[in-house]
VMD Tcl script that builds the backbone (N, CA, C; Angstrom):
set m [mol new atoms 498]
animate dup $m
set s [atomselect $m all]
$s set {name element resname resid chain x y z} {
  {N N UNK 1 A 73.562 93.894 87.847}
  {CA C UNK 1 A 74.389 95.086 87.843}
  {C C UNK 1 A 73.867 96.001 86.750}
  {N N UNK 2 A 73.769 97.201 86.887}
  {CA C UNK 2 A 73.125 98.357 86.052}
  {C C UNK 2 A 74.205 98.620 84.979}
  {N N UNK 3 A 74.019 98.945 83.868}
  {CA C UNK 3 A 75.091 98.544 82.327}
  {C C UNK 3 A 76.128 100.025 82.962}
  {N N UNK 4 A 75.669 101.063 83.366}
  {CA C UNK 4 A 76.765 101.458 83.639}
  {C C UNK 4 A 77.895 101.746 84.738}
  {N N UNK 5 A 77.200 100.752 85.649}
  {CA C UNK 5 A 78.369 100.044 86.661}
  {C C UNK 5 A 78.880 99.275 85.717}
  {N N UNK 6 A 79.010 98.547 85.425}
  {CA C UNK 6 A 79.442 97.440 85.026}
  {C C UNK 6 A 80.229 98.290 83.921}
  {N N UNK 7 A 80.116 98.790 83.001}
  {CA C UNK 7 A 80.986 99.407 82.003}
  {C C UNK 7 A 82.168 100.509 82.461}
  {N N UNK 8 A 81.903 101.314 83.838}
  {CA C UNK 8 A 82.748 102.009 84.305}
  {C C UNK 8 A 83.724 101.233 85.146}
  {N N UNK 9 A 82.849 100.212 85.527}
  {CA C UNK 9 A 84.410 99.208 86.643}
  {C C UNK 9 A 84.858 98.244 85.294}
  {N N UNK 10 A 84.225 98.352 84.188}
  {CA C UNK 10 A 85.549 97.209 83.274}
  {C C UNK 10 A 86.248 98.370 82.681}
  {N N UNK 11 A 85.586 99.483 82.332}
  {CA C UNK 11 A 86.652 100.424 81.479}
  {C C UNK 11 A 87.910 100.797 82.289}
  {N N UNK 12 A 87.585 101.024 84.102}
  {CA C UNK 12 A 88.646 101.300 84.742}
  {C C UNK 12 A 89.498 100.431 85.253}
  {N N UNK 13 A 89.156 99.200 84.995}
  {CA C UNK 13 A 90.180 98.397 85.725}
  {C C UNK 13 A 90.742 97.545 84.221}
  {N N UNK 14 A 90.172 98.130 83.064}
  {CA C UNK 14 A 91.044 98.080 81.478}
  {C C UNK 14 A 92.351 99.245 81.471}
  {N N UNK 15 A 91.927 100.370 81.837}
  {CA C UNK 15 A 92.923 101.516 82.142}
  {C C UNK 15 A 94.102 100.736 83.029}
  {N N UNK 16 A 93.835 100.467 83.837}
  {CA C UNK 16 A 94.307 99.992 85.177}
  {C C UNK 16 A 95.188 98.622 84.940}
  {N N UNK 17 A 95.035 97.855 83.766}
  {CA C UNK 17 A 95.616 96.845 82.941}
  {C C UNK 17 A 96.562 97.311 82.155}
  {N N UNK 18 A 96.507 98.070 81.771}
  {CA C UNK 18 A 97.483 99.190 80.273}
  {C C UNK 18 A 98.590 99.137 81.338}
  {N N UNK 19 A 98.664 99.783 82.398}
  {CA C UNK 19 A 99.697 100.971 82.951}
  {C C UNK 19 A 100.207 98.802 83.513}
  {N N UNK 20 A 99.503 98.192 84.210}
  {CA C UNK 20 A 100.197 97.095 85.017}
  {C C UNK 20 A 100.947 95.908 84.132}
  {N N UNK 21 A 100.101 96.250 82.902}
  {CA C UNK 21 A 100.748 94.899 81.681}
  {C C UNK 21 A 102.368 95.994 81.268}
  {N N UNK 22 A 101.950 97.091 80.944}
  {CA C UNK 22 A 103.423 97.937 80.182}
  {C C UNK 22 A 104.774 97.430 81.579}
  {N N UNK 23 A 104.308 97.433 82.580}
  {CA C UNK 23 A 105.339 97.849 83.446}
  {C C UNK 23 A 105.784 95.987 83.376}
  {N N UNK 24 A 104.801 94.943 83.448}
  {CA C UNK 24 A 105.614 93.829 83.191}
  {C C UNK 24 A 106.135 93.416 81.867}
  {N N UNK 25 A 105.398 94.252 80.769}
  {CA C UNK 25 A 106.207 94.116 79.580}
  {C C UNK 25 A 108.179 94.821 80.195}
  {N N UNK 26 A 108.130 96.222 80.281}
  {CA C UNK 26 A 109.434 96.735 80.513}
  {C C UNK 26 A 110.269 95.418 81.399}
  {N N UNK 27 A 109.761 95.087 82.599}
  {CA C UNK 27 A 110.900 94.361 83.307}
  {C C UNK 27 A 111.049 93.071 82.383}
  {N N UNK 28 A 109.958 92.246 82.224}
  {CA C UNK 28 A 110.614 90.923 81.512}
  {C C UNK 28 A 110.938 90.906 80.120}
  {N N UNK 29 A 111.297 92.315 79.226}
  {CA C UNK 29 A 111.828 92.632 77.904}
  {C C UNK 29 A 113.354 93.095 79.023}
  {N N UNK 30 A 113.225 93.524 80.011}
  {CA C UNK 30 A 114.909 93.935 80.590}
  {C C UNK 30 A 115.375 92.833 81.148}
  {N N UNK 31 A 114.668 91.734 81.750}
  {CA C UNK 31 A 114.988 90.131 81.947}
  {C C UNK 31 A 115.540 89.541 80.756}
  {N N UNK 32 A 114.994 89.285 80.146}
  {CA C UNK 32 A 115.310 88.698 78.667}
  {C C UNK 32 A 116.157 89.426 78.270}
  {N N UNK 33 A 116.711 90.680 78.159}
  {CA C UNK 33 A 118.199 91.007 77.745}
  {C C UNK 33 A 118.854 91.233 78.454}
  {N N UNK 34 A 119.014 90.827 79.513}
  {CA C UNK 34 A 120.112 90.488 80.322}
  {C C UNK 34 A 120.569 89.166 80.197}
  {N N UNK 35 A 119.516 88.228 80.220}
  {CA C UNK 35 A 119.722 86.888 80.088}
  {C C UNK 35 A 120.165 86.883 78.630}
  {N N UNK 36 A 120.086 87.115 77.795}
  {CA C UNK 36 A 120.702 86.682 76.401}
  {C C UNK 36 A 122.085 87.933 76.443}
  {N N UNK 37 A 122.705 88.976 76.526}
  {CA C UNK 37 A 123.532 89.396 77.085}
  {C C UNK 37 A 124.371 88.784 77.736}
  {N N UNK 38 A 124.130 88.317 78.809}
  {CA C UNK 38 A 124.656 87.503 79.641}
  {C C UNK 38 A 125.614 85.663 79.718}
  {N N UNK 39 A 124.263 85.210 78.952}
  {CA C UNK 39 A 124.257 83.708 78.684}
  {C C UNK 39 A 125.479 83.435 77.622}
  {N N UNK 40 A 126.125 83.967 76.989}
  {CA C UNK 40 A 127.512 83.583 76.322}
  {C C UNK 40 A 128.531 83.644 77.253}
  {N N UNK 41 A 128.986 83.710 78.375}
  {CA C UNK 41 A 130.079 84.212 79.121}
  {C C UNK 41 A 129.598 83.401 80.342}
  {N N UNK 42 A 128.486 83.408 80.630}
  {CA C UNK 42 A 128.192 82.671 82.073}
  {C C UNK 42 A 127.671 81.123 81.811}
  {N N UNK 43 A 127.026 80.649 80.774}
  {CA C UNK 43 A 126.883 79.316 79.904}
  {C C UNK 43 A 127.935 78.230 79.806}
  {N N UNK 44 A 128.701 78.850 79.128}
  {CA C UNK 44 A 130.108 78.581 78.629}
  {C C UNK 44 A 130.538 77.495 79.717}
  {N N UNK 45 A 130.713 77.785 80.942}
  {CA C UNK 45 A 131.429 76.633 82.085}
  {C C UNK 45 A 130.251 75.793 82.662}
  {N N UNK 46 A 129.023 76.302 82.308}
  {CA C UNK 46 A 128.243 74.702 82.654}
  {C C UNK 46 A 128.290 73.752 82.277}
  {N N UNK 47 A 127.656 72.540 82.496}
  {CA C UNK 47 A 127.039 71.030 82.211}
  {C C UNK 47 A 126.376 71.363 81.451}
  {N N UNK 48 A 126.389 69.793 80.236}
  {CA C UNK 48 A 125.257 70.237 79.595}
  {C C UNK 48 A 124.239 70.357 79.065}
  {N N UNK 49 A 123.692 69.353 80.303}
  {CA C UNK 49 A 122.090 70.246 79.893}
  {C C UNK 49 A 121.648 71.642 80.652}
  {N N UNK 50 A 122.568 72.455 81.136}
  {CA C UNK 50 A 122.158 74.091 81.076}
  {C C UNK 50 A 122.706 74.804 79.877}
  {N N UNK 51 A 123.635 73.983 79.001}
  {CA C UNK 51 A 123.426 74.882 77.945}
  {C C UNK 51 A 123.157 75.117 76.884}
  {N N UNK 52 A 122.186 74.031 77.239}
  {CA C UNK 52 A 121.361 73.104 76.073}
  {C C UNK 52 A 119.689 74.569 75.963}
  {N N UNK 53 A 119.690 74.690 77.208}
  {CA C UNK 53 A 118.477 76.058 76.773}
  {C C UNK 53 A 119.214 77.569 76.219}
  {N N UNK 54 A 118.750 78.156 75.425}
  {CA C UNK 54 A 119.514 79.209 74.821}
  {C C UNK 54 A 119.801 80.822 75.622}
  {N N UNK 55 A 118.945 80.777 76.545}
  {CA C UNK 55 A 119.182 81.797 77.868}
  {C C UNK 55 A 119.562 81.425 78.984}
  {N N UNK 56 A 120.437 81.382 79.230}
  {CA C UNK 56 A 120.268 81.221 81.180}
  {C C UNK 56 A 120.253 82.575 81.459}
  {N N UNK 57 A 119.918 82.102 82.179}
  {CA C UNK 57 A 119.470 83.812 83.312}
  {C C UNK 57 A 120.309 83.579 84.410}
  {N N UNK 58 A 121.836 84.712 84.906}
  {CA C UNK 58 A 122.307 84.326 85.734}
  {C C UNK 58 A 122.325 85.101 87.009}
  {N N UNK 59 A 120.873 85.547 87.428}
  {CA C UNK 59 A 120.088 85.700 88.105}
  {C C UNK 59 A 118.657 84.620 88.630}
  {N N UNK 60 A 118.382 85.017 89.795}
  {CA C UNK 60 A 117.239 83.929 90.231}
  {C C UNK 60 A 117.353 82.611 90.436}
  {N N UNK 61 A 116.563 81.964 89.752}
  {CA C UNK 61 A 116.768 80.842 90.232}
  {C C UNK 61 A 116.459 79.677 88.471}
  {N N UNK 62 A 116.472 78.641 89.141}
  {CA C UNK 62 A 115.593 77.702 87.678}
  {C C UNK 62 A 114.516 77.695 87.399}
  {N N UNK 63 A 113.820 78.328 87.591}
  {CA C UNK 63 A 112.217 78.951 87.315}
  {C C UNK 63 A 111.981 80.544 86.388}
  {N N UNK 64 A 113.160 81.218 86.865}
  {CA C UNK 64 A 113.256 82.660 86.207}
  {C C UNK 64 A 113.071 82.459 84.821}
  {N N UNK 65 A 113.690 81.780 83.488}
  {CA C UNK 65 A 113.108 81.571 82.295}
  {C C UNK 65 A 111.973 81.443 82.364}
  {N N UNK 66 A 111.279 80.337 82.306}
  {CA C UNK 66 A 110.054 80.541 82.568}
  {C C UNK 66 A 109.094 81.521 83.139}
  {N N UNK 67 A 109.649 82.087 84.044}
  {CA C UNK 67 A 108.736 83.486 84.517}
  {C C UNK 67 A 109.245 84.386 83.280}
  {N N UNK 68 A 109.829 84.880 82.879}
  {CA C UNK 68 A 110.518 85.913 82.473}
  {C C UNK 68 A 109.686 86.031 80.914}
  {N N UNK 69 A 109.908 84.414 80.245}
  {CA C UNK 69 A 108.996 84.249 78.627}
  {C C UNK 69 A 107.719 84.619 78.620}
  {N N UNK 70 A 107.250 83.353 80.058}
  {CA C UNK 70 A 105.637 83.457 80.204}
  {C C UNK 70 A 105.148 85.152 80.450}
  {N N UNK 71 A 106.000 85.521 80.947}
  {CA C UNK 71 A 105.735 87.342 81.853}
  {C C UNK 71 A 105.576 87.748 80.065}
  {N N UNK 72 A 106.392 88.351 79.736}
  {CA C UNK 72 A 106.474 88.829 78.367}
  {C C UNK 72 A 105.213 88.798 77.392}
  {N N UNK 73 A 105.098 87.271 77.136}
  {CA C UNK 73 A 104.175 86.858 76.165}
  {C C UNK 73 A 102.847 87.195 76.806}
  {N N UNK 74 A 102.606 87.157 78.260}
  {CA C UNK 74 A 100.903 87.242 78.611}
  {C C UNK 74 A 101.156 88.986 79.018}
  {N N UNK 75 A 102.044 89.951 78.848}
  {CA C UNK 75 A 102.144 91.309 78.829}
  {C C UNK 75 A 101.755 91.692 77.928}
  {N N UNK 76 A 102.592 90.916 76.670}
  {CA C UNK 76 A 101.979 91.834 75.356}
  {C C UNK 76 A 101.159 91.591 75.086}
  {N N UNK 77 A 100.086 89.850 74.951}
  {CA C UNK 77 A 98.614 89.593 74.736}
  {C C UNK 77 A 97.552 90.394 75.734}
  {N N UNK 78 A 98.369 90.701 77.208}
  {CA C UNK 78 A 97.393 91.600 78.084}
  {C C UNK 78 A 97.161 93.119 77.523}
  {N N UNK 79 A 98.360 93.405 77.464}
  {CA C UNK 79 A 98.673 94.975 76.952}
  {C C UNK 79 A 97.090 95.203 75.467}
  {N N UNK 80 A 97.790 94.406 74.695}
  {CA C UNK 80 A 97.017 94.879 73.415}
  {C C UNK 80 A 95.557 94.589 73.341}
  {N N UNK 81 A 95.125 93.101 74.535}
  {CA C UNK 81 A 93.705 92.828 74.804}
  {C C UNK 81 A 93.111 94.132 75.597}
  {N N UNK 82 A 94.046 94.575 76.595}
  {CA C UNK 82 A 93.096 95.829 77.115}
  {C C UNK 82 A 92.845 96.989 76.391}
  {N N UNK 83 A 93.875 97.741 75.404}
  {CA C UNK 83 A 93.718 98.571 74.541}
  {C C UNK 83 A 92.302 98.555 73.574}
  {N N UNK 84 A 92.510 97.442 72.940}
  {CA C UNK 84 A 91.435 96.715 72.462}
  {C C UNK 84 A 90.280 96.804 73.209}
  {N N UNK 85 A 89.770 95.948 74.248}
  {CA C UNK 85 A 88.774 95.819 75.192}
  {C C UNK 85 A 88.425 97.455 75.729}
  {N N UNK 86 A 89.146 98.168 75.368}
  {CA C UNK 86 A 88.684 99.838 75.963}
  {C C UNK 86 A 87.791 100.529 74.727}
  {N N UNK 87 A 88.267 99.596 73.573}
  {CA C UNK 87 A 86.792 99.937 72.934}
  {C C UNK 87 A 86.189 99.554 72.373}
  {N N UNK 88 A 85.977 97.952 72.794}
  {CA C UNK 88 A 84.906 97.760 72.550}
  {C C UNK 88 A 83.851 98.184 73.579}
  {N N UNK 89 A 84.182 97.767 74.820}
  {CA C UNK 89 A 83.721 98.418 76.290}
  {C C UNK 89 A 83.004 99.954 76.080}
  {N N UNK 90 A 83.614 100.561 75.536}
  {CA C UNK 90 A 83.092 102.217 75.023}
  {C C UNK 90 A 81.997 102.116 74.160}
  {N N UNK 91 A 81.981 101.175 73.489}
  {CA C UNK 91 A 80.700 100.857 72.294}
  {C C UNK 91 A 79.755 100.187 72.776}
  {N N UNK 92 A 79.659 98.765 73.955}
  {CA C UNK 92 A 78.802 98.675 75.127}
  {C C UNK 92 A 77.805 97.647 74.153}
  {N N UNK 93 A 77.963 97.197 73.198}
  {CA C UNK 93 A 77.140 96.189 72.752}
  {C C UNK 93 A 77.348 94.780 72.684}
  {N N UNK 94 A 76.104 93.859 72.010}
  {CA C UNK 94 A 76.446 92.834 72.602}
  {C C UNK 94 A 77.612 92.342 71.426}
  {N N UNK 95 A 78.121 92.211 70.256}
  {CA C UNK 95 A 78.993 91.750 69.446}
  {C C UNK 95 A 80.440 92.427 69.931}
  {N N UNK 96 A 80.066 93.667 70.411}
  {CA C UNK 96 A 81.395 93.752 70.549}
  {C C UNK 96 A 82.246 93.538 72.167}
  {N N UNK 97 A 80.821 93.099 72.872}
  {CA C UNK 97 A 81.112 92.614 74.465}
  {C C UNK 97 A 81.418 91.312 74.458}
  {N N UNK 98 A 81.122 90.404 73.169}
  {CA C UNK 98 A 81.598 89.325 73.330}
  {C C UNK 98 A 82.909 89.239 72.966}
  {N N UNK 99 A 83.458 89.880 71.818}
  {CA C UNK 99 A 84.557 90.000 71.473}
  {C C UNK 99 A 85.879 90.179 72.395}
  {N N UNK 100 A 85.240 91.115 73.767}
  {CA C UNK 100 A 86.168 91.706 74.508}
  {C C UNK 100 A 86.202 90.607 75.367}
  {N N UNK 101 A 84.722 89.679 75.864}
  {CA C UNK 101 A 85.501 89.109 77.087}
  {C C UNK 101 A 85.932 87.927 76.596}
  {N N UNK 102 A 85.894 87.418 74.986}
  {CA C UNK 102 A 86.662 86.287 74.760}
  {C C UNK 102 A 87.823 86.997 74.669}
  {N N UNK 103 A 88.540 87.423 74.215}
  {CA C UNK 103 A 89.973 88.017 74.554}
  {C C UNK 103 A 90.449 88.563 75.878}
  {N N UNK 104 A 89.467 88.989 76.848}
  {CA C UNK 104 A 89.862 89.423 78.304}
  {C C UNK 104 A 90.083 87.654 78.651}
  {N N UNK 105 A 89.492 87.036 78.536}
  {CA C UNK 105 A 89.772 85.437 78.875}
  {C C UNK 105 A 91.030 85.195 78.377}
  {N N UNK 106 A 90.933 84.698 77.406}
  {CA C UNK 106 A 92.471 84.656 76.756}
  {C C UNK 106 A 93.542 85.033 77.423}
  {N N UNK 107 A 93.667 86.566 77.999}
  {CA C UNK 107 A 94.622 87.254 78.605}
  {C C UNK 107 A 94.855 86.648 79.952}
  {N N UNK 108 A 93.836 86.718 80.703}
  {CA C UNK 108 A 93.149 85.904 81.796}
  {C C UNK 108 A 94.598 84.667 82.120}
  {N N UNK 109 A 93.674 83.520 80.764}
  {CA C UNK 109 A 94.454 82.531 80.948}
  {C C UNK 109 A 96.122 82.392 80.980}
  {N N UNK 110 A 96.798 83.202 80.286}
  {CA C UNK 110 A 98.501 83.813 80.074}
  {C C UNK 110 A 98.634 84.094 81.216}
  {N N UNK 111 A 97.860 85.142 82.000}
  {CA C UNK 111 A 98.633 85.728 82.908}
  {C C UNK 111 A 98.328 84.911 84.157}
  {N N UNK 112 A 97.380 83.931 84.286}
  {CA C UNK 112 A 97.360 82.744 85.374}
  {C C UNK 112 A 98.670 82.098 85.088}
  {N N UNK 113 A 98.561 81.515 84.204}
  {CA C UNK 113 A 99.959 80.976 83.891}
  {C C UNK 113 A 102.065 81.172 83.722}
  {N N UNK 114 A 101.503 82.754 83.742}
  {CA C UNK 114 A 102.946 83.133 84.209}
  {C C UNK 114 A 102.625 83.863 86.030}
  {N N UNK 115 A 101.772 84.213 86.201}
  {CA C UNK 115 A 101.544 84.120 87.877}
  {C C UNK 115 A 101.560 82.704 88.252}
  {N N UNK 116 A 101.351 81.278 87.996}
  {CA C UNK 116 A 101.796 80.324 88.407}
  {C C UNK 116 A 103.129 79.998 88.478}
  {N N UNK 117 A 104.108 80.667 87.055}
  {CA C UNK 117 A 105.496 80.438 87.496}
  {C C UNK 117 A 106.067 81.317 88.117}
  {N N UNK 118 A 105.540 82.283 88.631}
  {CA C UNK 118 A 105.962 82.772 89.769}
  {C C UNK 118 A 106.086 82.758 90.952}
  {N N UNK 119 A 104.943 81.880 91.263}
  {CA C UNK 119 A 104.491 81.880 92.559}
  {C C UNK 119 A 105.737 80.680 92.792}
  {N N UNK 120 A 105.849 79.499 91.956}
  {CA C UNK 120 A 106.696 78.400 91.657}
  {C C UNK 120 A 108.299 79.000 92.295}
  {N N UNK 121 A 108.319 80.757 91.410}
  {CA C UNK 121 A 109.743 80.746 91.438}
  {C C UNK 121 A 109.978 81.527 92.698}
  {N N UNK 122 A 109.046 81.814 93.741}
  {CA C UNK 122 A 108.635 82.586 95.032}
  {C C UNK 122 A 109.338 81.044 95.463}
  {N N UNK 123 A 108.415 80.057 95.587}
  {CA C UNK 123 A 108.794 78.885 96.301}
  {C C UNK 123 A 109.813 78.154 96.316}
  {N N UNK 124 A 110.431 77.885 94.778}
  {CA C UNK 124 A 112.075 77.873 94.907}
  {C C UNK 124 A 113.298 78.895 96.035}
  {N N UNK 125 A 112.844 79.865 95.603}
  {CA C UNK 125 A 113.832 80.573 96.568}
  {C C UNK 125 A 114.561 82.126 95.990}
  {N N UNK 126 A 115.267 82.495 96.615}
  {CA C UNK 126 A 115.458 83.514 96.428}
  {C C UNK 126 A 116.012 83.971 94.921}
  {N N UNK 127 A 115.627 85.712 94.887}
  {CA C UNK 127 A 115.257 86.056 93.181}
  {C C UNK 127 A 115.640 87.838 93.087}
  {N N UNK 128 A 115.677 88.008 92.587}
  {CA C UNK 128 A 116.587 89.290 92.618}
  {C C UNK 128 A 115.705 90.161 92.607}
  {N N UNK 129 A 115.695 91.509 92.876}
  {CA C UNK 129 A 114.518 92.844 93.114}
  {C C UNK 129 A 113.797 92.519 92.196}
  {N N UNK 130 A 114.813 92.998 91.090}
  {CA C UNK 130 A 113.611 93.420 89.454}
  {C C UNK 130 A 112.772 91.951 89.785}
  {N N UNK 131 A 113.345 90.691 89.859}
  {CA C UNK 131 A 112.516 89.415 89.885}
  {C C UNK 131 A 111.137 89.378 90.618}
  {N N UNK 132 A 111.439 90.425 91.757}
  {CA C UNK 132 A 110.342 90.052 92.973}
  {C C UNK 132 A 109.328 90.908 92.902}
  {N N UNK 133 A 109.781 92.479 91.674}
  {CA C UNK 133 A 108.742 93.000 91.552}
  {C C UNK 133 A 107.939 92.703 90.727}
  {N N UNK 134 A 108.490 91.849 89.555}
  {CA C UNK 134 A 107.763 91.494 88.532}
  {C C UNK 134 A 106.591 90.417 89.073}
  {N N UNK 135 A 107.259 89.674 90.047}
  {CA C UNK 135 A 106.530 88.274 90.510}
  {C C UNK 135 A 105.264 89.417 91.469}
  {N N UNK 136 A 105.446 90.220 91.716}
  {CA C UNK 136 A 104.511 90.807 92.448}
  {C C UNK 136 A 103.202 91.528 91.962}
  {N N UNK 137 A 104.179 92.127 90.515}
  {CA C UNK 137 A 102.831 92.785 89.180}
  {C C UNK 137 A 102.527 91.749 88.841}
  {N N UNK 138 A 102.474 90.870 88.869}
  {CA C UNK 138 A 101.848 89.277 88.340}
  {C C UNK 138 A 100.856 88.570 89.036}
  {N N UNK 139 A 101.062 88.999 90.133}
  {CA C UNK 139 A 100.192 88.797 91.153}
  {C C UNK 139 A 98.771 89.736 91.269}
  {N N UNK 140 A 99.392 90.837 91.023}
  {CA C UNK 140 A 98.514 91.545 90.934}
  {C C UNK 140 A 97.295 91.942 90.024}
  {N N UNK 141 A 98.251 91.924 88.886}
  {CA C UNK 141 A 97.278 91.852 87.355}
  {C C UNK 141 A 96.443 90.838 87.446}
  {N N UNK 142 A 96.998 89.541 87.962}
  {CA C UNK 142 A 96.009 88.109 87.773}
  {C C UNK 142 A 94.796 88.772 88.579}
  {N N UNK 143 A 94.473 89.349 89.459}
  {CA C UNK 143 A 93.659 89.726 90.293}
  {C C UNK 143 A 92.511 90.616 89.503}
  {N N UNK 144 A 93.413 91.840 89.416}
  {CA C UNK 144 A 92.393 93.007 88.359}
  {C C UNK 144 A 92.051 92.036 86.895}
  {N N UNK 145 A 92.663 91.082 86.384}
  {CA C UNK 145 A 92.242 90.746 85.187}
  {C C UNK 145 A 90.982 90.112 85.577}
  {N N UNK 146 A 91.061 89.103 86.593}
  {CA C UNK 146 A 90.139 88.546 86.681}
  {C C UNK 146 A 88.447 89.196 86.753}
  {N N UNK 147 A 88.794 90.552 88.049}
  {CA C UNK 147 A 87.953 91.216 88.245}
  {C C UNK 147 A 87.331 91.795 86.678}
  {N N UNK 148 A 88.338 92.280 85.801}
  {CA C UNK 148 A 87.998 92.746 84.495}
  {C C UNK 148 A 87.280 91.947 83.747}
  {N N UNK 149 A 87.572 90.350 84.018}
  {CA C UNK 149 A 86.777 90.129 83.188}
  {C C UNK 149 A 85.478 89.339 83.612}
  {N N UNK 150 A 85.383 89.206 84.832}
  {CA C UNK 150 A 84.646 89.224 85.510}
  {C C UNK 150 A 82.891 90.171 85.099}
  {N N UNK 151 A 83.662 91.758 84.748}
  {CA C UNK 151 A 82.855 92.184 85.176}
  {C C UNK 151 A 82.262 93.065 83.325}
  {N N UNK 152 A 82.994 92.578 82.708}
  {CA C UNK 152 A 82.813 92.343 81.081}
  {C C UNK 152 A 81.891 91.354 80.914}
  {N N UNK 153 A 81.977 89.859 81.035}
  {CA C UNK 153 A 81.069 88.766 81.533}
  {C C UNK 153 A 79.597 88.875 81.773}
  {N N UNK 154 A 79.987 90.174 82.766}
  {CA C UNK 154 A 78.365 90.110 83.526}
  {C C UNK 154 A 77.677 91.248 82.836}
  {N N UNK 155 A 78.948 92.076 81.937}
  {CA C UNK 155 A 78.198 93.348 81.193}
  {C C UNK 155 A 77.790 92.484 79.844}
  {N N UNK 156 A 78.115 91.413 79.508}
  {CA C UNK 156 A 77.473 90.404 78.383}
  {C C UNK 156 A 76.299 90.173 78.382}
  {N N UNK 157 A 75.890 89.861 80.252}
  {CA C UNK 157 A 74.782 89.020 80.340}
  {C C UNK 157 A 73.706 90.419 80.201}
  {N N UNK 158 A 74.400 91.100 81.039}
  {CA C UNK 158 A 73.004 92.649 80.861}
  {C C UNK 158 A 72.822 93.083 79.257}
  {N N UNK 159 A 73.764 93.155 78.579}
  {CA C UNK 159 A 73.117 93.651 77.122}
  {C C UNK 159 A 72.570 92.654 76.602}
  {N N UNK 160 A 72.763 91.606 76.940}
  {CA C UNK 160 A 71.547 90.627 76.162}
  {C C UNK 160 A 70.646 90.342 77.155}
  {N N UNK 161 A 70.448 90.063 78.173}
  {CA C UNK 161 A 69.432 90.332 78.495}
  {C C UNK 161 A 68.078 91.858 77.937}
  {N N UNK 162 A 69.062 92.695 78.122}
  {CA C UNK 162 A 68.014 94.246 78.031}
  {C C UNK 162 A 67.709 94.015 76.669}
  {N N UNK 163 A 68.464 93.743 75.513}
  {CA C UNK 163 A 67.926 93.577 73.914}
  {C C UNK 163 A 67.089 92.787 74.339}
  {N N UNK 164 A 67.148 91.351 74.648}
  {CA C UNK 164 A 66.072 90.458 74.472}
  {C C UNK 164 A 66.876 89.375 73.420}
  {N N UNK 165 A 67.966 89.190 73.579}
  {CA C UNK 165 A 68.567 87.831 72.464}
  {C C UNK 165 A 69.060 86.687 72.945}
  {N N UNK 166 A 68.285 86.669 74.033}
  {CA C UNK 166 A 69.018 85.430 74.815}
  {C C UNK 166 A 68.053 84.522 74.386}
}
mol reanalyze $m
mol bondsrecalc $m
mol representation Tube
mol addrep $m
């Protein structure tokens, strides 16, 4: 791949990460306060080991915590890895291409992992809008991340190759 393919499809599908990580940051920061909002008043008459975890979510299903933390935590490590990764990507060398796709990995790995509890909480059963859109930007990001870093990866192998430091 020619360095500036490869730098225009990671810079745009880094853009393209910003806008898809913010929007699952917003819903699972509005998950999580509903569920802690919520969880004093709807807790209260369970068994107890449901109220032995400090959120219930009284929405979704028994998987929604878990989507909702995992969503959050691989939003904000996605969010701030792509910000980040937009410039090192702009600078196009090899120290700072490694930098980006060990952290595009990183992100990578979070957001496999809360797209796995989603897919989990797809298969449990039914989940409320905000739930199904989030489970859906999750789906999606796992996709473009991959491609992102995919294609960071291969912009690694071209700047060291073209220097000559391999």
């Amino acid at each position: 791949m020619a360095s500036g393919a490869g730098k225009s499809a990671a810079f745009s599908l880094l853009v393209l990460n910003i806008f898809l990580y913010f929007i699952i940051i917003a819903i699972a920061a509005w998950a999580a306060n509903h569920g802690i909002e919520k969880s004093h008043e709807k807790a209260s008459v369970l068994a107890i080991p449901a109220r032995i975890f400090p959120i219930y979510y009284p929405f979704g299903n028994m998987a929604t915590g878990f989507v909702v933390i995992s969503s959050l935590i691989a939003g904000v490590v996605g969010f701030t890895t792509s910000i980040v990764g937009i410039n090192h990507v702009i600078q196009w060398n090899a120290p700072n291409l490694h930098a980006a796709a060990t952290s595009s990995l990183v992100s990578l790995l979070l957001t496999v992992l809360a797209m796995g509890f989603a897919c989990k909480e797809i298969d449990i059963g039914w989940t409320d809008s905000n739930l199904r859109t989030l489970e859906t930007i999750l789906i999606m990001v796992s996709g473009t991340q991959l491609f992102c870093t995919a294609a960071i990866h291969i912009g690694v192998h071209d700047v060291v190759w073209r220097d000559g430091e391999y």
